[in-house]
C-alpha positions in Angstrom: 83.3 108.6 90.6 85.3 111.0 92.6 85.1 114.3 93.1 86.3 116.6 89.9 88.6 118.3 92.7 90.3 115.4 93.2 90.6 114.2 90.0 92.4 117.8 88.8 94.7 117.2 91.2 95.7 114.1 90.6 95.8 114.3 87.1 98.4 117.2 87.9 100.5 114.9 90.6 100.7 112.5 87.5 101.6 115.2 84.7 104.3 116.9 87.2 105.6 113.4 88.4 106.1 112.1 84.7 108.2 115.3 84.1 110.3 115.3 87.4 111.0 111.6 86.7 111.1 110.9 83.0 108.4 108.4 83.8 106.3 108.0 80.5 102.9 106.7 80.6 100.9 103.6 78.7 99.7 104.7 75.1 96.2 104.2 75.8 95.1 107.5 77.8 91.8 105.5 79.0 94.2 103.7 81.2 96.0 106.6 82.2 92.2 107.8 83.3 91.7 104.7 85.5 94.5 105.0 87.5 93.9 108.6 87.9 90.5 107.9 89.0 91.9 105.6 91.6 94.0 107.7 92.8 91.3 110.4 93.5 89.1 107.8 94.9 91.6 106.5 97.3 92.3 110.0 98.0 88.3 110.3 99.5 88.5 107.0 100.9 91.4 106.7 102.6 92.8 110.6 102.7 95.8 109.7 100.3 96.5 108.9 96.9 97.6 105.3 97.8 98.1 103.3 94.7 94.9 102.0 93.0 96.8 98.7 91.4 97.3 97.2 94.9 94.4 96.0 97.5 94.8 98.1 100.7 92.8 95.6 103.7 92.9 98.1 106.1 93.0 101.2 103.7 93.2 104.3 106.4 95.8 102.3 109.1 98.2 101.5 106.1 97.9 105.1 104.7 98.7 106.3 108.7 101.9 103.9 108.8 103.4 105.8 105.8 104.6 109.2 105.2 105.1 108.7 101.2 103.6 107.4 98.7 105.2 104.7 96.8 104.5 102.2 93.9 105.1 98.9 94.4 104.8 98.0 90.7 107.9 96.2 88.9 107.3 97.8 85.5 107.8 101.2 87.1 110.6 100.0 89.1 112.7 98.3 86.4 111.7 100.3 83.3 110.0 103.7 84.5 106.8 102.6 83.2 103.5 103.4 84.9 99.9 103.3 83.7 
């Protein structure tokens, strides 16, 4: 489980970025709570919040080559739907 710290802030990254976008999340909070989780876990293992849906091989080199963090998820690209 990661850190509480962690999990605060992304919890707040998700609440702020659902606002900014008009992204709206799925019904099921629980869900909501995994992908949080992952992101805070991701954040420990590989120093960003890379997303948690997709398998990262080489977790910490992929994290260097970008500067942004991006989904690659279709739902959230064609209807602004995210977990």
């Amino acid at each position: 489980m990661p850190e509480k710290k962690n999990l605060d802030k992304m919890q707040k990254f998700v609440n702020r970025f659902r606002e900014k976008t008009g992204t709206f999340g799925y019904p099921d909070e629980k869900i909501t709570d995994i992908l949080v989780e992952g992101l805070a876990g991701n954040i420990e293992e590989v120093g960003r919040p890379m997303c948690p849906c997709q398998f990262f091989p080489e977790g910490k080199a992929e994290a260097a080559k970008s500067s942004e963090w991006a989904c690659p998820c279709w739902e959230f690209q064609i209807w602004k739907y995210c977990h």
